[in-house]
Structures are given as C-alpha cells and as structure tokens.
C-alpha positions as CSV (number, residue, x, y, z in Angstrom):
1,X,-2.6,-8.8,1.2
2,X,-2.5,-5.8,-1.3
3,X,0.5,-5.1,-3.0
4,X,2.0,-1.5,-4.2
5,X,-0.1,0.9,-5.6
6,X,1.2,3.9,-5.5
7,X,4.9,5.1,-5.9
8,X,6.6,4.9,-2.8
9,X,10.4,6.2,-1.4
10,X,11.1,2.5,-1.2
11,X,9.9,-0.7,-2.6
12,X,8.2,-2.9,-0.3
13,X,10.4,-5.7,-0.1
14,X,8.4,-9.0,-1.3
15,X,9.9,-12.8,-1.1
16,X,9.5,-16.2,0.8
17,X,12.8,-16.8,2.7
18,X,12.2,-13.8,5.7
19,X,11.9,-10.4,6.7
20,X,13.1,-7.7,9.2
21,X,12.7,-4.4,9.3
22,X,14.2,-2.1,12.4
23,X,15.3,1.6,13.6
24,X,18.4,1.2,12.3
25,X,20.0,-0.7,8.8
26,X,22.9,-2.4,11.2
27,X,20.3,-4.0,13.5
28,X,18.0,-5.1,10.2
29,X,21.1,-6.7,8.9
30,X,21.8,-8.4,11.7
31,X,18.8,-10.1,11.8
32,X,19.0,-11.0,8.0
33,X,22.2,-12.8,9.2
34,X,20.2,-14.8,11.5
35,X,17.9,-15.9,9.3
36,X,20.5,-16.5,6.6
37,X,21.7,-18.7,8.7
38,X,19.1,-20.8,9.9
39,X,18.0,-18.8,12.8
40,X,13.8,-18.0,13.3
41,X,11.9,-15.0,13.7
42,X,12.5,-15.0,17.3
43,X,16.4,-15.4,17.3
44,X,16.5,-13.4,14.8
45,X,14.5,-10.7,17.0
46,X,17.3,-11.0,19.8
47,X,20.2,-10.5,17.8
48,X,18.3,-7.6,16.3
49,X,17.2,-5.8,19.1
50,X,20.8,-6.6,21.2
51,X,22.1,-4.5,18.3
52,X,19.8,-1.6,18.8
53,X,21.0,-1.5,22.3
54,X,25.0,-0.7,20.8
55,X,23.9,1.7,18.0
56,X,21.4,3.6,19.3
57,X,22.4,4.2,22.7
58,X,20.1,7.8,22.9
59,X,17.5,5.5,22.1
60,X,17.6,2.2,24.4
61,X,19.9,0.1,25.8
62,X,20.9,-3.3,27.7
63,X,19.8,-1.9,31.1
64,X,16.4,-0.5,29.7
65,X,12.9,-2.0,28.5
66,X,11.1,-5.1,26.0
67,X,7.7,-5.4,25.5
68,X,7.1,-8.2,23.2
69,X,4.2,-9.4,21.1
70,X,4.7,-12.7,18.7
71,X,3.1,-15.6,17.6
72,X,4.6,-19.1,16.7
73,X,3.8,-20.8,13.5
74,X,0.6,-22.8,14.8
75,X,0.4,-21.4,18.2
76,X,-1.5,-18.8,19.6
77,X,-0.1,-14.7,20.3
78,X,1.2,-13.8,23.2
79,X,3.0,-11.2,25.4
80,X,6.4,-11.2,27.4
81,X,6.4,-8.2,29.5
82,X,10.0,-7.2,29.3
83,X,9.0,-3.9,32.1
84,X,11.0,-4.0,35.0
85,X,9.4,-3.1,38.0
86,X,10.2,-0.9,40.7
87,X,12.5,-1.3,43.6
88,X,11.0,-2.3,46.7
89,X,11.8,0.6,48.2
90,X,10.0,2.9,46.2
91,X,7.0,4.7,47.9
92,X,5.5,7.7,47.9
93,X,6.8,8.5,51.4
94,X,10.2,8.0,50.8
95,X,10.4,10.8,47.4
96,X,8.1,13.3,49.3
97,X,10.6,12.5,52.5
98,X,13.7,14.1,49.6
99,X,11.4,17.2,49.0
100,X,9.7,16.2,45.4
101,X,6.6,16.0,44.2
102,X,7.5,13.4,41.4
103,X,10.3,11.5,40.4
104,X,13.2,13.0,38.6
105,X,13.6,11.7,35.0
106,X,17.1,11.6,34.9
107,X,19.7,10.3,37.4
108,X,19.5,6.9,39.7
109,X,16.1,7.6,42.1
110,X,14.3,6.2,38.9
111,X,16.0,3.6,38.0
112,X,13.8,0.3,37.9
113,X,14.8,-3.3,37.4
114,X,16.7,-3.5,33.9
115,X,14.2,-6.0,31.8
116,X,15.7,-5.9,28.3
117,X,17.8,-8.9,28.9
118,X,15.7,-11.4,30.6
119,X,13.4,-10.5,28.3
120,X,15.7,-11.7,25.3
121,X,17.0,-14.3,26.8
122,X,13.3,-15.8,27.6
123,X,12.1,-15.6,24.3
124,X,15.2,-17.1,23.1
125,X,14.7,-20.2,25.6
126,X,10.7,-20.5,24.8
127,X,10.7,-20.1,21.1
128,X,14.3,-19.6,19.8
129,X,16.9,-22.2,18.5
130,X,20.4,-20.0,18.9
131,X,22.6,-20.2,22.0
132,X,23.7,-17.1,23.5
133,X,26.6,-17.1,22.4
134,X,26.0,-17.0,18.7
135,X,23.2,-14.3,18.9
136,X,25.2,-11.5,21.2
137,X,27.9,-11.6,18.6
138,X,26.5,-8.9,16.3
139,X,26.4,-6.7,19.4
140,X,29.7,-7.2,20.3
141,X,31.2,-6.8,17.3
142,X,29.5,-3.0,17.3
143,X,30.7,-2.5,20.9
144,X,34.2,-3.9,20.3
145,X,35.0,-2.4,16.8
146,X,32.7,0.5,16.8
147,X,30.1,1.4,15.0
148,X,29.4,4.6,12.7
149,X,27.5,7.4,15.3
150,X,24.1,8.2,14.1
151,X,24.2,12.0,14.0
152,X,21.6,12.0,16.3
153,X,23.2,10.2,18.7
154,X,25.9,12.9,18.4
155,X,23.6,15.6,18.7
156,X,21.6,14.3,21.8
157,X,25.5,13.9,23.7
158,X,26.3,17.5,22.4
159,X,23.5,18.5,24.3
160,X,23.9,16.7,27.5
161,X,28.2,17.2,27.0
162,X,28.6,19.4,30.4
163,X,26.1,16.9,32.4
164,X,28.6,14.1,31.2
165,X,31.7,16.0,32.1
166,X,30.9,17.6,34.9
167,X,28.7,14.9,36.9
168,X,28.7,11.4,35.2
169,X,32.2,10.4,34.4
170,X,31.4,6.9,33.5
171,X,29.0,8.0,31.0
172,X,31.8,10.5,29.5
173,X,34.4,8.0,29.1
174,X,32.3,6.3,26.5
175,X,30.8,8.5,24.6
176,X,33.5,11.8,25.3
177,X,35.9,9.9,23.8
178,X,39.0,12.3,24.1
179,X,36.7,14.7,26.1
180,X,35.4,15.9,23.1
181,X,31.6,15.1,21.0
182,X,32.2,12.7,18.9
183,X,31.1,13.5,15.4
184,X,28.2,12.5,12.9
185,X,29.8,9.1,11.3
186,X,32.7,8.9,13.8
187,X,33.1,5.3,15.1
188,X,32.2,5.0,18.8
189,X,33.6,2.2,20.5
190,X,31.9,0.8,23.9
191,X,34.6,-1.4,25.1
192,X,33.0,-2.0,28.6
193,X,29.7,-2.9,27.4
194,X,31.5,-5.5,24.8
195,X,33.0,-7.2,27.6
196,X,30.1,-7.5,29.6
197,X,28.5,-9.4,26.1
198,X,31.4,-11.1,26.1
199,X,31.3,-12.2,29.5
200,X,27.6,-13.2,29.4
201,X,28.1,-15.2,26.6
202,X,31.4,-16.7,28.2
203,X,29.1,-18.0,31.1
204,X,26.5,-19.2,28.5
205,X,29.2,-21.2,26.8
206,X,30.5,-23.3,30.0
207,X,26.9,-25.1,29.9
208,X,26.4,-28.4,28.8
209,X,23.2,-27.5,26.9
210,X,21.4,-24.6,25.2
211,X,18.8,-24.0,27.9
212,X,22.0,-24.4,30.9
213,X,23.2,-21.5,29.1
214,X,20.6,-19.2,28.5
215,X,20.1,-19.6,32.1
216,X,23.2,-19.5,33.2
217,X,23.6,-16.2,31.4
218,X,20.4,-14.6,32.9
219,X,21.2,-15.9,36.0
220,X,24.2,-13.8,35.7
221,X,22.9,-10.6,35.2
222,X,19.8,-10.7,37.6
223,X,22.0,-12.5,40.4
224,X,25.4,-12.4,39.4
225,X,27.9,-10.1,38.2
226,X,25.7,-7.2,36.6
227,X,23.3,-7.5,39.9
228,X,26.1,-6.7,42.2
229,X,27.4,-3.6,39.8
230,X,24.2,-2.1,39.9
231,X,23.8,-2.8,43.6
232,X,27.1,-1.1,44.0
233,X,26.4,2.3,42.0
234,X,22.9,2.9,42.6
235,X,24.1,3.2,46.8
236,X,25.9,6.1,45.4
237,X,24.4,10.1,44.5
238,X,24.6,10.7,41.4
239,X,23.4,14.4,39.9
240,X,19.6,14.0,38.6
241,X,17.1,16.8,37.1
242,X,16.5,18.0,40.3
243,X,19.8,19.8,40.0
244,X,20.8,17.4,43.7
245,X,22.7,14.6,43.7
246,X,20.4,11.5,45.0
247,X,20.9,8.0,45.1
248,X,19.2,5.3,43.6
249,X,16.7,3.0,45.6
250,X,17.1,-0.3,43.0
251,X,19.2,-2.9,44.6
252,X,20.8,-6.4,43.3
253,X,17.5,-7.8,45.5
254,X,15.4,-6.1,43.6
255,X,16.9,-7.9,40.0
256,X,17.3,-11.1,41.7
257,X,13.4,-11.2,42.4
258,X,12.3,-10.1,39.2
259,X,11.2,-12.6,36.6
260,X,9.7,-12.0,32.9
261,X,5.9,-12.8,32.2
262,X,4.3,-14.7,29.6
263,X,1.0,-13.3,29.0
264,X,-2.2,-13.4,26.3
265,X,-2.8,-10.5,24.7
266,X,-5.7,-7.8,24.6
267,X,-7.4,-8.1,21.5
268,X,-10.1,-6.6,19.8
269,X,-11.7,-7.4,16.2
270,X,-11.0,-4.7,13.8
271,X,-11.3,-4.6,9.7
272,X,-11.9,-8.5,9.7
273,X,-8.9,-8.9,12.0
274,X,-8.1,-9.6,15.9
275,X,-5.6,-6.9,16.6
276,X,-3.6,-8.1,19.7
277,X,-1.6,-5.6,22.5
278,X,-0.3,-5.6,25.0
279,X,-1.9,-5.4,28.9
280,X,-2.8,-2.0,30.2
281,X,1.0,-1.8,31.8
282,X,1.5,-0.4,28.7
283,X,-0.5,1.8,26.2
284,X,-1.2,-0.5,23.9
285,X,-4.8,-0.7,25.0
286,X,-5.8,2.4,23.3
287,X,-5.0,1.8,20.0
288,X,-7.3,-0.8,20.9
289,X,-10.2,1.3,21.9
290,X,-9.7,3.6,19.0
291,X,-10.4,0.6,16.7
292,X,-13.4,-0.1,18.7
293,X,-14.3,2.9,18.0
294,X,-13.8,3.7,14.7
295,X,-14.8,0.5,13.5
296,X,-18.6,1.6,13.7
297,X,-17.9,4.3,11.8
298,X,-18.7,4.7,8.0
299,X,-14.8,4.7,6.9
300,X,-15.3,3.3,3.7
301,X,-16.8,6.5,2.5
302,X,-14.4,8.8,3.7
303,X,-11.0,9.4,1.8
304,X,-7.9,8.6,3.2
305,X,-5.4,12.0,4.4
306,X,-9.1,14.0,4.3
307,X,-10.1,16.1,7.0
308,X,-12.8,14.6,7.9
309,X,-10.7,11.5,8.5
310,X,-7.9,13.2,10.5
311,X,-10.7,15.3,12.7
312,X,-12.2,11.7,13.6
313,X,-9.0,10.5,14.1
314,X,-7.8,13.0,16.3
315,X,-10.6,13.0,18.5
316,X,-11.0,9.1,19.3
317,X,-7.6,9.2,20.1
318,X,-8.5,12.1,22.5
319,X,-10.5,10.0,24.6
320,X,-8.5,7.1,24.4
321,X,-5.9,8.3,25.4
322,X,-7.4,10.6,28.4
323,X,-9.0,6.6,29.2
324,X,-5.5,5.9,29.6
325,X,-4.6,8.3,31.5
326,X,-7.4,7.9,34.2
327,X,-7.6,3.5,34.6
328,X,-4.2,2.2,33.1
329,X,-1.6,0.9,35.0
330,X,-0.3,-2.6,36.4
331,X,-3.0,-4.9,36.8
332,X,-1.6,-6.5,39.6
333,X,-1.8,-3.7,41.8
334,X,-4.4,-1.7,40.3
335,X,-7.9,-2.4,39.4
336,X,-7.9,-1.8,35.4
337,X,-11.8,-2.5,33.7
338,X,-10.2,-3.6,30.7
339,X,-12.9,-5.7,29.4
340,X,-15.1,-3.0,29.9
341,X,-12.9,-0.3,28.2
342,X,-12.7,-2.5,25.3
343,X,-16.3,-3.4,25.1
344,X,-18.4,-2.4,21.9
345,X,-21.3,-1.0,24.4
346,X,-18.8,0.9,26.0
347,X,-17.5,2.3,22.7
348,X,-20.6,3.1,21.4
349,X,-20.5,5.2,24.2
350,X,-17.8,7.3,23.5
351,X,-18.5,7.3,19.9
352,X,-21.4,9.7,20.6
353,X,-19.0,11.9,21.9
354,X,-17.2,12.9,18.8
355,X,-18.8,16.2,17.4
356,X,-18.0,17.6,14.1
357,X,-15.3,20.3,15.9
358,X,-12.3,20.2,18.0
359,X,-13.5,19.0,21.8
360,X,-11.1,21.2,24.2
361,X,-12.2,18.8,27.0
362,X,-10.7,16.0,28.6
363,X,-13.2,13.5,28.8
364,X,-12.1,10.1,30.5
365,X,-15.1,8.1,30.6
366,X,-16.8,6.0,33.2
367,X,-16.6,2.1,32.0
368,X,-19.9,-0.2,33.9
369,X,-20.6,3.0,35.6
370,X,-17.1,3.6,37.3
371,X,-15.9,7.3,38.2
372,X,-12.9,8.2,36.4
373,X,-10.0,9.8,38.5
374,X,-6.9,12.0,36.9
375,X,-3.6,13.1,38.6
376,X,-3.7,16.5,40.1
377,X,-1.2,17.2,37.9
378,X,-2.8,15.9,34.8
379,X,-5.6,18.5,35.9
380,X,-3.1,21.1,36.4
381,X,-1.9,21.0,32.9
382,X,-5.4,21.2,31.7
383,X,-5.4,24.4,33.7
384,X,-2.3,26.2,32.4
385,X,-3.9,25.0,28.5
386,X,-6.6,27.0,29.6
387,X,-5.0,29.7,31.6
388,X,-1.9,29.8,30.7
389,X,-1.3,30.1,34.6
390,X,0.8,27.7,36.5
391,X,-1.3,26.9,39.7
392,X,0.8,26.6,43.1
393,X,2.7,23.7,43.5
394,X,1.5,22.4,39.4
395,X,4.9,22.3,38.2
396,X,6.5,19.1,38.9
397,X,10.5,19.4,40.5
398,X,11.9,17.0,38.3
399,X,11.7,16.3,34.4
400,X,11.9,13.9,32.1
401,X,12.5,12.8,28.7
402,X,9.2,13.3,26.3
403,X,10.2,11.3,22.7
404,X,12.1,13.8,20.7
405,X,9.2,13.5,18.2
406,X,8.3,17.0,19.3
407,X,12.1,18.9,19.1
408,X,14.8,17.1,17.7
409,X,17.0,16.7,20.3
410,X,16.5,19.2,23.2
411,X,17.6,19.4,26.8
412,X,16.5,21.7,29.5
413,X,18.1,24.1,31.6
414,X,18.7,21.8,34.4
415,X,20.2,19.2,32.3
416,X,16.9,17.5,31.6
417,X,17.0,15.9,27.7
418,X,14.6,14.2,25.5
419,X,14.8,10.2,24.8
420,X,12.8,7.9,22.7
421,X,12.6,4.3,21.3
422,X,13.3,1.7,18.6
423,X,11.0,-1.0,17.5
424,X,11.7,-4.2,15.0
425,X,10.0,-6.7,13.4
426,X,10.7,-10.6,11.9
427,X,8.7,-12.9,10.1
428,X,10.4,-15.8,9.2
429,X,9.0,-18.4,6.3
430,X,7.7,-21.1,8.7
431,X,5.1,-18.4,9.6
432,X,6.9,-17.1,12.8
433,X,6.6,-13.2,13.4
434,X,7.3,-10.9,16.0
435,X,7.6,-7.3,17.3
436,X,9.7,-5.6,19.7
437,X,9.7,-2.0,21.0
438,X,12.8,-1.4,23.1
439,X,13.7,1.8,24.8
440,X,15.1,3.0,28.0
441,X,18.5,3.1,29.3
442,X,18.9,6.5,27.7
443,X,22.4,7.5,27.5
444,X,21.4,11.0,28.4
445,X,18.9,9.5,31.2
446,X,21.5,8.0,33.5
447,X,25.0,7.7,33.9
448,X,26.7,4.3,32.7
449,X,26.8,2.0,35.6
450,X,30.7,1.5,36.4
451,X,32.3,-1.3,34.7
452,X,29.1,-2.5,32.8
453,X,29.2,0.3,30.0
454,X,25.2,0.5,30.1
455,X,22.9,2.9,31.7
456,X,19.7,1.9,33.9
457,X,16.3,2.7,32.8
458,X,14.6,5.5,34.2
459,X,11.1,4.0,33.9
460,X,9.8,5.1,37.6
461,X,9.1,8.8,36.5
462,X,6.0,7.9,35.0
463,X,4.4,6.9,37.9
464,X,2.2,9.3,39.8
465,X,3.4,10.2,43.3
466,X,0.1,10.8,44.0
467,X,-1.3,8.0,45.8
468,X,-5.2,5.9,45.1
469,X,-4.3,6.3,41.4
470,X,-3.8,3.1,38.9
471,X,0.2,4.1,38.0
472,X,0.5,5.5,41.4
473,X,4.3,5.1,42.7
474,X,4.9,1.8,44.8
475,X,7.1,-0.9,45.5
476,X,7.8,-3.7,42.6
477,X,5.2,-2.6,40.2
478,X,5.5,-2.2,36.5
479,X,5.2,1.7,35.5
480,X,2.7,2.7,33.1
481,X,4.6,2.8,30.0
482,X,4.3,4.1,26.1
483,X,6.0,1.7,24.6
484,X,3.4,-0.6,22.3
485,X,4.2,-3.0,19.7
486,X,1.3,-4.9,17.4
487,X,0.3,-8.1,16.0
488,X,-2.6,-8.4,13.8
489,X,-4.2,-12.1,12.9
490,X,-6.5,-12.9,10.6
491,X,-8.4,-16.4,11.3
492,X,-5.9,-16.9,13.9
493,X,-3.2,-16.6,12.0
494,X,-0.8,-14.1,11.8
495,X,-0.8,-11.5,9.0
496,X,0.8,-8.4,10.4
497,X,3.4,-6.9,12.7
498,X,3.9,-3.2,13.4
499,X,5.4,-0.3,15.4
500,X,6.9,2.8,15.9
501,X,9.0,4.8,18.5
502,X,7.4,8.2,19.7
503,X,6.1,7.8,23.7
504,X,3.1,8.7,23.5
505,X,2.2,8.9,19.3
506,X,3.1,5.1,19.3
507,X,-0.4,4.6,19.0
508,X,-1.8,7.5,17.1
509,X,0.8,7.3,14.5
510,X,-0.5,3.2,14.4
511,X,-4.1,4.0,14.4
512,X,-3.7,5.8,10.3
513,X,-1.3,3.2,9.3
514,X,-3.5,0.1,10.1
515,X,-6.3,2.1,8.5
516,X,-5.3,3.0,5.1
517,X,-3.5,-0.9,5.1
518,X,-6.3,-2.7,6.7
519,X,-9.3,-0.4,5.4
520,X,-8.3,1.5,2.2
521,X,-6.1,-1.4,1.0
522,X,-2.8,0.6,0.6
523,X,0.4,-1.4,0.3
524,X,3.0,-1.5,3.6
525,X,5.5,1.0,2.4
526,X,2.9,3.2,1.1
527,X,0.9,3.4,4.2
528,X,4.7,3.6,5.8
529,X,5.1,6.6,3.2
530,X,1.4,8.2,4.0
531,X,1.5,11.9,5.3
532,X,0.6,11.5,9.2
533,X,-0.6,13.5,12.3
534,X,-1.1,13.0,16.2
535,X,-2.9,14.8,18.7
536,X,-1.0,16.8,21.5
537,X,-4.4,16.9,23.6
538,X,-3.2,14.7,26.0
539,X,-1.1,14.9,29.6
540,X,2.2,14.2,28.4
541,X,3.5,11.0,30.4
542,X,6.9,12.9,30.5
543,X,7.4,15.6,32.8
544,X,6.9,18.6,32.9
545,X,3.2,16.6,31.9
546,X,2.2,19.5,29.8
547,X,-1.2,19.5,27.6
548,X,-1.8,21.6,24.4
549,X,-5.3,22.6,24.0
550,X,-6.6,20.7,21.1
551,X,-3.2,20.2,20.1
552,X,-2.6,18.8,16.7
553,X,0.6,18.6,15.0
554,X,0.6,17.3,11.1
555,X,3.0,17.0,8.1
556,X,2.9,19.3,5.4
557,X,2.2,17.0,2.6
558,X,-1.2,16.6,4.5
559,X,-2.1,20.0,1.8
560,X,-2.9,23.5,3.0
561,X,-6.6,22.5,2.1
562,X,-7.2,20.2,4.4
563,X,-4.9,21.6,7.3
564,X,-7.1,24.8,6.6
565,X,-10.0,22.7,6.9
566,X,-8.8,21.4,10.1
567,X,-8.0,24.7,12.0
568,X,-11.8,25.4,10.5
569,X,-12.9,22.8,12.8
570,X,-10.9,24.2,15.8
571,X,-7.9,22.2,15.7
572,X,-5.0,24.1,17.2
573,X,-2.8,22.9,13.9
574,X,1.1,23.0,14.7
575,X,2.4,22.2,10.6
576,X,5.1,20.0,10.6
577,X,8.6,19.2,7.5
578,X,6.8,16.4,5.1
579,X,8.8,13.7,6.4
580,X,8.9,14.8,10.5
581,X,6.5,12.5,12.3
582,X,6.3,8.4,12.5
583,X,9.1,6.0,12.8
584,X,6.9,2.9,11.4
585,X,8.1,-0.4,10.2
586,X,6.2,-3.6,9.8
587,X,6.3,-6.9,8.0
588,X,3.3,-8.9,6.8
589,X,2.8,-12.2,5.5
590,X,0.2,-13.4,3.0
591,X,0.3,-16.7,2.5
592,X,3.8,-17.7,0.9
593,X,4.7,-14.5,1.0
594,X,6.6,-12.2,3.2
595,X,6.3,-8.5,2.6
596,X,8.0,-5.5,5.2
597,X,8.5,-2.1,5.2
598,X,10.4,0.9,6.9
599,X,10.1,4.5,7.3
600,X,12.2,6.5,5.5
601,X,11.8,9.6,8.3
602,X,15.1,10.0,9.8
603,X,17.2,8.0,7.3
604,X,17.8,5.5,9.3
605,X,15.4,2.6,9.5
606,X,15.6,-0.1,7.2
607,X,13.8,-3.5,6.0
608,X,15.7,-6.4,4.5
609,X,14.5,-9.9,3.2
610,X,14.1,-12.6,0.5
C-alpha cells in the first residue's frame, strides 16, 4: 500500500488497532468508541451509521436506505441490500389514475419500505458482536441531548421553512424549534426519534439472548410499533411536489413482508484487484464497467489531473452511465445482462467508441446483441440539450431531490429541495472492513411520521412510470438507486474500502480516486485531496431528469491549461471552487496496517484510528 507522497490537508491516519472514517466527525467518533471498546468493523459500522441518521437529518435517516458491501476476516465479500422496495400497491395505473406522469419526489406517494434498520440490525446479527442496546446509544444520546446543526442542515430547513410550517407540522416541531430556523451550531434536539431508539432498544433488552433481541427489535419496527405508525400516516394526504396533497400507498403489510438480502457481489478485475459492487439495483455496476474499460487502456503513460486523462474519463463514464440508464434495475423483475455488460469483449466494444473529442451522443450499447431501450423522458431531455425546447408532455409533474453536489442547497418553486447522502467506512485489526452509503429519509423529502420523529424514504421517484422498462414502476420492487459503496480485494483479501455521497457522481468521483491510488500509486488522503471532475452528460435520476450536453463540471485547481484543453476538445466545461466536488472517505489495510482517509470538502467528514 503506498504511503504519503505529497502534502496533503490531512495526514492519512496510519496504525494497527482500527479505522473509521465518515460524513460527519460525531458519527467517526462513535465508531472509534466501538472499537475502543472491543466492538468489530461491523458493530462499529451500525453505531456509526445510526449516528448519521441523528446529525445529518438533510442527508439520511432511520426511515431511509443501506446498501452494504463488507468482508469478514477469512470470508468471502458480500452485499446486504438495505433498499426497501415498493408498496404493493404501486403501479403505473394507479399514479396515471392521480393525473402524473411520474412520481412526486417529495411527500408520502413515494414513500417505499424504510430499509435502514433491518439492514443494521442484520449485519449486526450475521457478523457483529454488540447487542442493540449498547450500539443505538450514540444515537440517542444525539437525539436526546442534541447535537450541534451542521450549517447545512440549517440551510437546507431555511429553504424548505414555509413547506414545514405551512403543510408538515410534524416535521416543524423538530426542526422549527420555536417556529423559528434553527441556526448554524445551535443544538437540535429530536426527542421523538430518541424515544423510538430508546424503545427499540427497550424491546432488545427484554431478550434472553443477543440474537432474541436483535430480532425482537426488528421485529418491532417492520411488524410492530413503527409498522403501525407508518401504516397510520401514510392513509393520510400530505402536500407533495405536485403542489396536491396525496396520500401514501406503503402500508404496515408492506414492512411486515419485507426482509434484507444477503447477496455476492459484482466484481470485475481491475489494477491487479477484484473490485466488488453492488447488483445492478444500484449503480454500482458502472464503476465497474468503466474499469473494464479503462483497464485496456495505456494509463500508465498518461499523467494523472491531465486532459487527456479527464477527456477519457469523462467519456467511459458517458457510456456507462447511459448503460445504466437503459438495462439497470431490480434483477428480480427485470432482465439485467450483467455478465455481459461487464464482459471484457463487450468492453472492448465500447472502448472503440471513445474518440479524441467530446461525444454529444448518448450511446447505450447493445450487450450479446440486445437492443437498448431509454425512457421517453430520458429521450426528451436529450431533446431540450439539443433544442433547448421542451417537447409536449417532456416535463415531468413532480420533482425530486438531485444531490446538492450541483447547488448547495436549493429548492424549487413548488417546494421541491435537493437531498444527498453519507457514506462510512471501518476496518478493524482482525482484518474486518466495511462500507456503508446511507441516504434517504430526507428531512426536506417527507414529513416526520407522527410520533416516530423520522421521515420515510422517498425512493419510488426513480422509477420510470413508463412501463417494459428495467426500473419501470411496480409493486415490491427495489428502485434503481445511486447510492454505491466499494470494496476492493487483492488475492481475496481485502485491501480497500471507499465511497462518496453525490447521486449520480458516486461513481465518477470513485472512478479518479481508485486510479491515481490503485494506478499512479498516490497515498489515500492524497488521492482524497486530488482536484476532481464528473460528467453532467447523463439523464439525471432526479426529476426534472434534465441532461447537459457534454456536460462537464471540474474544480479549479484542475489549472486553466488543462480546463482550456478540455473545452478544446468540446467539453462543455462548468469550473467549479477548488474544494466543491467529492465527499470521499476510505480506509485501507496493508498487511498490519490500517490506513483511512476523509475529504476535507465541506468540513465535515472525518477519519479516526490507531
């Protein structure tokens, strides 16, 4: 594993004992705790990530998504897909039957199965060693006492303030404290939410063993007392994007049914490596195919940061992620060539598609021969790039939240705001690792469910309503998400975990990390530190699902010769502040020793260890 080579904002934290690095210093610390303690990688991960959910409310929360990747000292990787699907009652029919034409980002119609604490409490039964009691503490000691209000948490409720006020009143009693925004640094306070912790825990606690209570405990959400709140509320209309009240379609059924999945991961050989993701319910996918890619490409002889780099970059992740865009979605209801997408013939393919300017096409390719198929509206946005007309009936009636990676915060007209993710990641000395990317359950997505202090996740809206499509909208199926944590191995072994929030830059802003660690041999922080870019020549998976025309958005310290160089090659170059795009943070083991590493963008994420 190389070490530091260059001067970085932060050391790259180097020792034997364990490692954590998260979104936010309260959650890393946390997780230090654990592992102080005694606790592994994976109860460390819990505690962490239950802390997220308390200080980063804008962010993710309890009711909201976990997509895991790990490994176990000695074992082999896998995936717990921690997506809640969609109610049973959710068809096409029923959402054309209210007038739309997609499904409203905001409000209760979108609400899916909450999977974030199942999720936890799985990977806690299968590879834990902490109770449930002892690892919701940290979380409800932020909920109970407060914690200090990240100031963009503040921003992102000053802009959704009159939406609170006016048509979510459970949401404003927590966080309109006094009816007024609380401010950068105030302490916020989520008293519901701690006793719902507190009563999960409580139930936990009654049980004779470990396992009794971590099943007790789920059993109490999905079928118990949470089940029958969220049954309750989502019978009611509540205001959405749409600017009409609607009610939700999720019931306590719905949770009661749903179960977490173990899975293996995809994997693909990359740099001497097997870089594992997960399935194509996620993203994750195509970061894969990129590597494929790229890894027949002479990288060795090109610098990192140069243009020609970035340009080659930007467009395999082009046709990635239009790949993803035409055959992702969940496997169990939709038939997803993955092995072929992931194949070196098929990547050869595509790697004779990348020309020495900007492509403005969008090119989704045809894996053993199969016809590729887009949304109409993923073809209508192309159009407006190209027009800058809006085609009858293009623009989708209700919006979203794209990750505030684009405009920090924003909300629209109609109430509509931006959202976005965390991510974490613990290796532990016995060779344990794992990484976590939780999001949903936006504050400013939907309103706290009554006596629970948590919002639902919103996850539906990125299904197509249009029908014969892979993520087309139907009942109890697992939306096509962002969100897309990594685990590299070398020799079977684990060497590296990694992430990032940013929908759908998770795995563009991935793709130039892994390369200048894996290929160019730069340290974890510095490759944290590197100057970055991503392509916005994609359908967003966000309404309003806009495309920019060879969209390409890069930080500054990047150097006016090479961003010249790009718009040369007919990059449409959108120049970023040096420290705007990326939320990495990873940890790494080599042997005996543990290394991690955390972006300093947006002062806020933080590693720890010994």
């Amino acid at each position: 594993m190389p070490g530091v080579t260059a001067f970085t904002t932060r050391p790259e934290l180097v020792g034997t004992h364990g490692m954590v690095a998260s979104t936010h210093w309260l959650a890393t610390a946390s997780g230090m705790a654990v592992l102080e303690r005694g606790g592994n990688a994976f109860d460390a991960a819990v505690a962490t990530g239950l802390v997220l959910h308390v200080v980063e409310p804008h962010l993710n929360g309890l009711g909201g998504d976990v997509p895991v990747i790990g490994c176990a000292a000695g074992g082999a990787p896998f995936v717990l897909c921690g997506q809640g699907t969609s109610p049973a009652a959710a068809t096409a029919e029923v959402v054309a039957g209210l007038g739309l034409d997609a499904v409203p980002g905001t409000g209760l119609l979108a609400a899916v199965v909450p999977g974030a604490f199942g999720t936890w409490m799985d990977l806690l039964a299968r590879y834990g060693t902490w109770g449930v009691p002892d690892v919701l503490a940290f979380a409800i000691g932020y909920a109970r006492h407060g914690h200090p209000l990240l100031a963009q948490a503040s921003a992102t409720i000053r802009a959704v303030r009159d939406l609170l006020a006016e048509h979510w009143p459970t949401s404003a009693a927590v966080y309109l404290p006094g009816g007024e925004v609380p401010a950068p640094g105030a302490v916020l306070r989520n008293e519901e939410l701690a006793t719902t912790l507190e009563r999960l825990a409580g139930v936990a606690a009654a049980q004779p063993t470990r396992e009794a209570g971590i099943e007790a405990a789920r059993a109490a959400f999905y079928e118990g007392f949470v089940a029958e709140a969220v049954d309750h509320f989502c019978a009611t209309a509540v205001m959405d994007s749409t600017g009409t009240p609607h009610r939700g379609l999720l019931t306590g059924d719905d949770l009661a049914a749903w179960r977490v999945r173990e899975e293996e991961p995809a994997t693909v050989e990359f740099a001497g490596r097997t870089v594992a993701k997960t399935g194509p319910w996620g993203q994750g996918p195509a970061l894969l195919q990129q590597l494929t890619v790229l890894e027949g490409m002479d990288l060795a002889d090109t610098r990192p940061g140069s243009a020609e780099l970035v340009h080659t970059v930007v467009e395999v992740a082009k046709l990635a992620l239009a790949d993803r865009d035409a055959w992702y979605g969940d496997p169990d209801h939709a038939d997803v060539p993955l092995d072929a997408l992931l194949s070196e013939r098929y990547a050869a393919q595509r790697r004779a598609l990348v020309g020495p300017t900007a492509s403005d096409a969008l090119r989704p390719g045809s894996p053993d021969g199969a016809e590729p198929r887009l949304a109409r509206q993923a073809l209508d946005a192309l159009a407006r790039a190209r027009t800058g007309a809006v085609p009858a009936g293009a623009r989708p009636t209700g919006v979203g939240e794209p990750t505030f990676a684009r405009t920090d915060p924003a909300v629209g007209p109609d109430g509509a705001s931006r959202g976005d993710t965390c991510h974490l990641d613990v290796v532990d000395a016995a060779g344990n690792v794992v990484s976590v990317t939780p999001s949903g359950g936006w504050l400013q997505s939907s309103p706290v469910v009554p006596g629970l202090g948590f919002a639902l996740s919103t996850r539906a809206q990125m299904f197509w309503v249009e029908q014969g499509l892979p993520s087309s909208l139907g009942p109890r199926r697992r939306p096509r998400t962002t969100l897309s944590p990594t685990l590299v191995l070398r020799d079977g072994v684990p060497e590296l975990a990694c992430g990032t929030p940013g929908g759908d830059q998770q795995d563009q802003w991935q793709v130039p990390f892994l390369l200048r660690h894996l290929v160019y041999g730069q340290g974890l922080q510095e490759a944290v530190d590197a100057p970055t870019w991503h392509t916005t020549h994609l359908v967003s998976s966000f309404a309003p699902r806009d495309l920019e025309l060879r969209g390409l958005h890069a930080e500054d310290r990047l150097g006016t010769d090479v961003l010249d160089d790009l718009r040369r090659r007919g990059h449409e170059v959108t120049v970023t502040g040096p420290w705007s795009l990326g939320r990495l943070t990873a940890v790494a083991r080599d042997g005996g020793l543990l290394r991690a590493a955390a972006t300093p963008r947006g002062m806020q994420a933080y590693a720890a260890g010994r």
